[in-house]
N, C-alpha and C positions, 0 to 999 in steps of 0.2 A: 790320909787321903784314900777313898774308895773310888777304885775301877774295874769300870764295867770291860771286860777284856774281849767282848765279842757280840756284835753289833752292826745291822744292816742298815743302808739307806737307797733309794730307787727313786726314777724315777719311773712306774710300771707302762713294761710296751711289752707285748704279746711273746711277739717274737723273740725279744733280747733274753726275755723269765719264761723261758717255756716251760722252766721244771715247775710253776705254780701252777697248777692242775689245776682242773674245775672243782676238786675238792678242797681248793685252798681258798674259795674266793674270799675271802676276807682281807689275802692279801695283793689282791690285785687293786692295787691303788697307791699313787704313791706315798714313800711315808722318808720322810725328809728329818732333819735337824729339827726343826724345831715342832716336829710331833714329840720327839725323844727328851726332848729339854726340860719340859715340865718334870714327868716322869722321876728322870734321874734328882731333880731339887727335893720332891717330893719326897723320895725315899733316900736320902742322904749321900747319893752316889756325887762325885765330883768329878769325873769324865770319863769317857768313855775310846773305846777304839775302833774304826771303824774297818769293816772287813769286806773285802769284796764277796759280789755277787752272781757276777757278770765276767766271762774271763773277755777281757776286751783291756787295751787298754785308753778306751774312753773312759768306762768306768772307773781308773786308777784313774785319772784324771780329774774326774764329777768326784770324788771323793775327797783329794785334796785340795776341789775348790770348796766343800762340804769346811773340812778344817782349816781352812783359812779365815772364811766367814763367821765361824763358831766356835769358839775357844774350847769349848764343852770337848773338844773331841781333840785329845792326845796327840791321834797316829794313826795314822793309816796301814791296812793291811794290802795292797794293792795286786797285782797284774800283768805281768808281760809273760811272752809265749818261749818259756825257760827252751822249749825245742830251737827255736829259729836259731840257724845259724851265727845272725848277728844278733845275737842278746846282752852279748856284752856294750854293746854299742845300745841299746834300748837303756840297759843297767847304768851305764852310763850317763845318762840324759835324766833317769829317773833321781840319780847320786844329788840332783842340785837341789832338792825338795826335800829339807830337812823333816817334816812331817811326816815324810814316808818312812817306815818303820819297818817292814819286813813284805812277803810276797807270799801265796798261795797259789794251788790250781785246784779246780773240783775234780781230784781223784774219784770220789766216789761214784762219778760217773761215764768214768771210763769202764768196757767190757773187757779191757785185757787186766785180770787183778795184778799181774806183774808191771804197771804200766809204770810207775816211778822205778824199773828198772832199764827201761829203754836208755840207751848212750847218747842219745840227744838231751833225755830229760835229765839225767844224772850232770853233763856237762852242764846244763844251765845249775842246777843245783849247788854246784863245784864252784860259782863263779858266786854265788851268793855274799860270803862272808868276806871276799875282800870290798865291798862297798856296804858291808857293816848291816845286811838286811838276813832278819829271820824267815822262817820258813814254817806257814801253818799245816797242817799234815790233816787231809779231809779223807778219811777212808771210812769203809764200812770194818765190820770184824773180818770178813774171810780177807781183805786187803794187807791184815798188821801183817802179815809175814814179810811181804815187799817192806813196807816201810821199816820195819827189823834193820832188814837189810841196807834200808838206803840209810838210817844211822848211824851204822854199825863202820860206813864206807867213807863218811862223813863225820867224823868226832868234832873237828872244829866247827862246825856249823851249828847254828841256834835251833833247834826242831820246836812247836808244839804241840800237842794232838789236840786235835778238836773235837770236841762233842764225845769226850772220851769213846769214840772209832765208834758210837752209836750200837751199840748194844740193846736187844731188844728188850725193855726193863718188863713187859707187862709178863712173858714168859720166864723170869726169873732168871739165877745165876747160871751162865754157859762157862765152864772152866776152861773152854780152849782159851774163850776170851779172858778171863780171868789172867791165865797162865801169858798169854801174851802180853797182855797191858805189864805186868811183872818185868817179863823179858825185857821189853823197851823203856822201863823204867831204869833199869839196869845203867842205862849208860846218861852219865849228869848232864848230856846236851840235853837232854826233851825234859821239856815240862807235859804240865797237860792241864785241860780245861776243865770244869766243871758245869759244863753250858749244854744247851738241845738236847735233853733227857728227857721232859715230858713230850714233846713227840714223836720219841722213840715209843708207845705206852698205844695199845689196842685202845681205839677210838678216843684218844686224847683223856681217858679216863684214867687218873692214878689219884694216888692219896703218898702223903711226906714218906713215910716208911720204904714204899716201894723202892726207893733210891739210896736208900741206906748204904745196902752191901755193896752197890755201884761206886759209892763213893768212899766205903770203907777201903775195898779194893784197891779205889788210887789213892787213898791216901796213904795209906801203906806203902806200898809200893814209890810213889812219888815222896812221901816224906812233904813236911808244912814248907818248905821252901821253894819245890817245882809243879803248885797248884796253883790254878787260876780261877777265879769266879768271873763267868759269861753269861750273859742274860739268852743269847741268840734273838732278840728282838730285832724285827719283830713277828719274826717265824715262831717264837713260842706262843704269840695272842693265837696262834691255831688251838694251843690244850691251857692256855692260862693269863690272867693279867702279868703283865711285871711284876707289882711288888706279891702274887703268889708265887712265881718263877723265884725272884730274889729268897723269897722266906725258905723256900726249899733248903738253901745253901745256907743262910743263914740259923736256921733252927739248929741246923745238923752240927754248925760247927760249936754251938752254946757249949758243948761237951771237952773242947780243947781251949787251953789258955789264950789269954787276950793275945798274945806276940801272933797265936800261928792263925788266928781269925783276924790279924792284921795283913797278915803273910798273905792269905789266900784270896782277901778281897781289897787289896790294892799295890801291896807292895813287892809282890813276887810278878805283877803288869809291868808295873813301873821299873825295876829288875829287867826282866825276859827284853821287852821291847824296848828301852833305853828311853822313857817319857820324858 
């Protein structure tokens, strides 16, 4: 079984997606279940997962009515405010929606890089693994050192990184980021993605190569059992169709045996999130 392990759905309102700039219009509109459904038949994916967008949790809500309605879709990544004091009482409410699968926050768009150190955000963090939910890890590169640390604080807890922490690919290899993605490969809680790399890439212009050492890097470092393949749909139709997004990942693995190109595009999903 092949899964897509990272995947948006919306319904577009101004204000909820402020991060879609006027240089995104492409995706201001919405794009639901069954834009995505063809897609995945097409190109032999078998389901997908879906991730929030929107830190709300309506959105965690629109999403697993998203996967109830549509089989296509595993598991949900959803939403609640890890700070608020009553989150366990949310976490709890969220516990009876077997579809829900694990919880994220857009780190990346916090201006304090230490923000997943705050003792609210940690607390919520802390309460994650007894009601059986992962944790996606959305940072930029100057943020891994926080998240170093918040896995470092957290062993039993499920980590992933997303968008391998986004690295800027069109200016080539950065060793900080190198040497960190290493570090937090270090410890078998985190997996990591290999999803939203072409628009990381100066004016959505790249070619298969340029992502090589990005992906040489985690794979190394991660090993064929804590990789994931992510389309980021449908934020990657910004630099690419789907099935060029997909061939990316899939070209590069042609070079490793069938187990660990099984590993990385379905069964280390199904694994990490509990499908």
């Amino acid at each position: 079984m092949q899964i897509d392990s990272h995947q948006h759905f919306w319904n577009y309102h101004p204000d909820r997606h402020s991060w879609i700039t006027e240089e995104m219009q492409l995706l201001r509109r919405d794009y639901l279940p069954e834009d995505l459904e063809p897609l995945l038949e097409t190109h032999g994916i078998d389901g997908c997962v879906a991730v929030q967008a929107e830190p709300s949790e309506r959105e965690t809500r629109f999403l697993l009515d998203c996967a109830r309605n549509h089989p296509i879709i595993k598991g949900v990544v959803g939403w609640v405010d890890l700070r608020d004091p009553a989150v366990e009482e949310r976490l709890e409410y969220f516990s009876h929606f077997p579809l829900l699968k694990g919880m994220r926050h857009i780190v990346q768009d916090e201006p304090d890089d230490r923000f997943m150190m705050r003792p609210d955000f940690r607390n919520g963090i802390g309460l994650l693994a007894r009601y059986g939910l992962t944790y996606d890890i959305l940072v930029y590169p100057r943020q891994l050192p926080a998240a170093l640390e918040l896995v470092r604080e957290f062993p039993e807890q499920r980590f992933v990184l997303d968008h391998i922490a986004k690295p800027k690919i069109s200016e080539g290899m950065d060793p900080r980021w190198q040497q960190r993605i290493r570090d937090l490969a270090a410890h078998p809680n985190v997996f990591c993605k290999l999803s939203g790399m072409v628009t990381e890439t100066h004016g959505f212009r790249w070619s298969k190569p340029d992502f090589h050492p990005f992906m040489d890097t985690v794979m190394q470092a991660f090993g064929s059992e804590r990789v994931l393949f992510g389309s980021d749909w449908p934020v990657c139709l910004l630099a690419g169709r789907y099935g060029a997004v997909l061939d990316i990942v899939l070209s590069y693995l042609q070079e490793y045996p069938e187990a660990t190109r099984q590993a990385v595009m379905g069964d280390n999903a199904r694994r990490f999130y509990g499908l």
